[in-house]
C-alpha positions as MATLAB code, in Angstrom:
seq = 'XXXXXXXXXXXXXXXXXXXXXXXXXXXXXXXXXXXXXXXXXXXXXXXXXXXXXXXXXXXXXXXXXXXXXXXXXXXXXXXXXX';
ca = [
      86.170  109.786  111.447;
      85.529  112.378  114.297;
      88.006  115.548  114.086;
      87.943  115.224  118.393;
      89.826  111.399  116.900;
      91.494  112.192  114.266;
      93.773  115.074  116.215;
      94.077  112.454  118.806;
      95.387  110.396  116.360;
      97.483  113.030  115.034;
      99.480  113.667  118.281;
     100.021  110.085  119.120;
     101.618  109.728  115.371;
     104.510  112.445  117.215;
     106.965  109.546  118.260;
     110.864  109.437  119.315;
     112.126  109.483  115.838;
     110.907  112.142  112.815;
     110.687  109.863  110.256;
     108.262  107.864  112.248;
     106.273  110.779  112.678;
     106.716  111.358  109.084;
     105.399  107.749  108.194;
     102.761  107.491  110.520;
     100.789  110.834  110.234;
     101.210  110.054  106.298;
      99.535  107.360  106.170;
      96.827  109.054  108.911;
      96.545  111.861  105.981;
      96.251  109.394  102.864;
      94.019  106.805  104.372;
      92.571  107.733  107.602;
      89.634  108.984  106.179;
      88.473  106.158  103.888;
      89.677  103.582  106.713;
      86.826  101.114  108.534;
      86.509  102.147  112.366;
      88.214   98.674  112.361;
      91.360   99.555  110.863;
      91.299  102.872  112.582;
      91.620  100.811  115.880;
      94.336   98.881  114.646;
      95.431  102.127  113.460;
      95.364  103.251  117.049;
      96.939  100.191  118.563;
      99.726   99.883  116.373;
     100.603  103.522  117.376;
     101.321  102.381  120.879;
     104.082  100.174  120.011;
     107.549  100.919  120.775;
     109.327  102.592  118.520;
     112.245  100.564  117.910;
     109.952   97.358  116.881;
     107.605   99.910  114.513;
     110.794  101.131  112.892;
     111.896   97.567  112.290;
     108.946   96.651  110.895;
     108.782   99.906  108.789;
     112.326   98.663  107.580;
     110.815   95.569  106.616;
     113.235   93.691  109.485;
     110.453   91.319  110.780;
     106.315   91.612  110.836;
     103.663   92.101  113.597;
     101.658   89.136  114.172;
      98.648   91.127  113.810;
      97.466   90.689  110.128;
      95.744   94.003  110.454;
      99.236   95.597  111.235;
     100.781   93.956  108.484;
      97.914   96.050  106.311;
      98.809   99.066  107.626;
     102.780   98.597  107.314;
     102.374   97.249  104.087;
     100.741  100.750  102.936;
     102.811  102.836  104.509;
     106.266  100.914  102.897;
     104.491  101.232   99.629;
     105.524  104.304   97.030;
     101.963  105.227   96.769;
     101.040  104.136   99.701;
     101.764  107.749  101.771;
];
């Protein structure tokens, strides 16, 4: 991944709540690298959710309908997974 995308990235992981910032530019630092452009996009699109429905689904309180979402959520509610 570009470093022009991946500070992008970065600054869009800055939401309304630290702990979202904290989960999201976590998983950007333990698998953004290694991730397909693919999941980078989802990547990307998931970040422009509202808050309140990420941190619900980062709670486990309901699932995006987006199977590459559920990836992503599922790695960053893992232990290892940030």
């Amino acid at each position: 991944m570009d470093v022009p995308r991946v500070a992008r990235l970065r600054w869009r992981c800055r939401r309304g709540m630290r702990e979202l910032d904290q989960l999201f530019a976590g998983w950007l630092d333990h698998h953004g690298a290694a991730a397909d452009p693919a999941t980078v996009d989802a990547f990307e699109a998931l970040l422009m959710v509202e808050d309140s429905e990420l941190w619900a689904w980062c709670m486990g309180r309901g699932a995006p309908e987006r199977a590459d979402w559920q990836v992503i959520l599922g790695q960053i509610r893992s232990p290892a997974g940030v």
